[in-house]
C-alpha positions in Angstrom: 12.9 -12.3 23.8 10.6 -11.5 27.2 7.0 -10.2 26.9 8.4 -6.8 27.6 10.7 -6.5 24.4 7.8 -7.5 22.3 5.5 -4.7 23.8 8.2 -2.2 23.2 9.4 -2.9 19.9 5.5 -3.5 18.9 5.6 0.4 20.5 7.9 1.0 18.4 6.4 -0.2 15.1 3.4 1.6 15.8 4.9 5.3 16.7 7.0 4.7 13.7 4.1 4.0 11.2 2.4 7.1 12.8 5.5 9.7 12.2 5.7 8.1 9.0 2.3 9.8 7.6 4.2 13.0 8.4 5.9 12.7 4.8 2.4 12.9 3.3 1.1 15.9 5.2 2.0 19.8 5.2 4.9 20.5 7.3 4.5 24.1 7.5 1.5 23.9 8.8 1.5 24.3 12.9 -0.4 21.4 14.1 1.0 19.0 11.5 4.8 20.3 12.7 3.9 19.9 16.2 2.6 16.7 15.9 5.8 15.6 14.0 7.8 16.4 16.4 6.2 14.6 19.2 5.9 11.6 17.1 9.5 11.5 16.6 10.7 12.2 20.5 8.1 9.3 21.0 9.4 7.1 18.6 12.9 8.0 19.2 12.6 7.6 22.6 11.2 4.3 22.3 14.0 3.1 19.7 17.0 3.6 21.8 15.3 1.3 24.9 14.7 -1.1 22.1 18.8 -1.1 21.6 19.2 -1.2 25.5 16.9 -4.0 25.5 18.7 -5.7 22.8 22.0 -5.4 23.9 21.4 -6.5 27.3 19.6 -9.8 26.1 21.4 -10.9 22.7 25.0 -9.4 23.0 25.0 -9.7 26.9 26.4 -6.4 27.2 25.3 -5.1 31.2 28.4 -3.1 32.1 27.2 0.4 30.3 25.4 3.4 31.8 21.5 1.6 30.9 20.0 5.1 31.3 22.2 6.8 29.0 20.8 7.2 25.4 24.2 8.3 24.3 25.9 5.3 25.7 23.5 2.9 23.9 23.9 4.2 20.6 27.6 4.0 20.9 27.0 0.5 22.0 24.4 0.0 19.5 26.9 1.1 16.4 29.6 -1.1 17.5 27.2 -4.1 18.1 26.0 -3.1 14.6 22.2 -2.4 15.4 22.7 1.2 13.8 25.1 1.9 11.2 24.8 6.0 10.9 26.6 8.9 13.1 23.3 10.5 12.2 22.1 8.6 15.2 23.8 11.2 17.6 22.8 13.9 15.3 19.2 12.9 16.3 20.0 12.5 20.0 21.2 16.0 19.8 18.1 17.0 18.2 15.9 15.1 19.8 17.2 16.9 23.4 16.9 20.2 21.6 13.0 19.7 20.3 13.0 18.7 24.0 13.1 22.5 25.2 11.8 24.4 22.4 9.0 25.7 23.9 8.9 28.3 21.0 9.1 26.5 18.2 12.0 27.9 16.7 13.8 24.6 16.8 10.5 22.5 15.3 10.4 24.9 12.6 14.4 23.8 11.8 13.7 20.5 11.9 11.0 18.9 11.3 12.5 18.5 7.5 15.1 16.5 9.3 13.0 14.1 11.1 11.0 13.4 7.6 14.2 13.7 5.5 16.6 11.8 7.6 15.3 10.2 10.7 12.4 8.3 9.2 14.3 6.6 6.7 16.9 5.6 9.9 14.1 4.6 11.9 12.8 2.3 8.9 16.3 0.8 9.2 16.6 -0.1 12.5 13.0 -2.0 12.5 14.5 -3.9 9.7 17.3 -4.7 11.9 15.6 -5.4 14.8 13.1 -7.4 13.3 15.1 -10.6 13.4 14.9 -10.3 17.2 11.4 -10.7 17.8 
């Protein structure tokens, strides 16, 4: 794989093994939740251009909408990268923690991202891995 993949799935890694001390830490406390949940739209973020790159170099796969997160985790279930609907779930919620400039929404889920999303995240690196 090109320099590029290896700097953003190292990204990756890294952003990952930060939002994963969230599941040691007080998630009702307001820092620690806002914190969380820039960690995961960072890391998630960073995951789904890992699947674009993927797909593009090892399944060859050019003739999708490469800006569309949605699009690339479709692809990326069907090329078997990810193996979880939940995926879209965290799309969804990802878009939504996007413009919750209250904090109602961070409140709702930063359970979620600890509960559910790490342990996908963990996945995916271990699925990925094999690519570097």
């Amino acid at each position: 794989m090109d320099r590029k993949y290896i700097e953003r799935y190292h990204s990756f890694c890294a952003s990952l093994e930060s939002l994963m001390g969230a599941r040691n830490r007080d998630l009702d406390d307001a820092f620690v939740m806002s914190g969380t949940v820039q960690k995961f739209s960072l890391t998630f973020d960073i995951a789904w251009k890992v699947m674009k790159d993927i797909i593009v170099k090892y399944h060859q796969i050019n003739d999708f909408a490469t800006g569309s997160p949605r699009e690339t985790l479709r692809i990326a279930f069907s090329v078997k990268l990810i193996g979880d609907d939940r995926w879209m779930n965290m799309l969804g919620d990802w878009n939504e923690l996007t413009h919750d400039y209250d904090g109602t929404m961070a409140k709702e889920k930063v359970h979620v991202i600890v509960e559910e999303y790490i342990p996908l995240f963990i996945e995916f690196r271990k699925v990925t891995e094999r690519f570097c």
